[in-house]
C-alpha angles and dihedrals in degrees: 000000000000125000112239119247127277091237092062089059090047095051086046088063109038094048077056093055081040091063094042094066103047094057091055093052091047085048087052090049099051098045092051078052089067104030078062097049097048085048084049091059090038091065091045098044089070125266128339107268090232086065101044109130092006111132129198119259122025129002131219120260108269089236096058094054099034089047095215103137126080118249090256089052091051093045095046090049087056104054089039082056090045095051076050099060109041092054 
């Protein structure tokens, strides 16, 4: 009997890394599926928790709201701001 080709041996293998590589792309799509679907009841759900009590246009400085500065430091921070701002 005759071997087969080498050919035969080199499309099998290739319609295997052909496959491959279709089952990783339907198991990307379905987890982006789902990535969108959990970010979908996250919006509904109400705001994200990393933006609670954020407010648009500008913050308060961090060491107001933590209070971890003495009140001389504050005070001194506050006329430093002031010169600032009047220059």
């Amino acid at each position: 009997m005759a071997n087969r080709s080498r050919q035969t041996f080199l499309k099998r293998r290739k319609e295997k890394e052909r496959a491959a590589r279709q089952r990783l792309k339907e198991l990307r799509r379905r987890e982006r599926t789902l990535e969108k679907a959990a970010a979908k009841r996250r919006r509904r759900g109400g705001s994200d928790p990393d933006l609670a009590g954020i407010k648009p246009g500008p913050q308060e400085p961090v060491w107001k709201i933590a209070g971890v500065l003495t009140e001389a430091e504050v005070h001194a921070i506050e006329i430093e701001e002031a010169e600032a701002d009047d220059s």
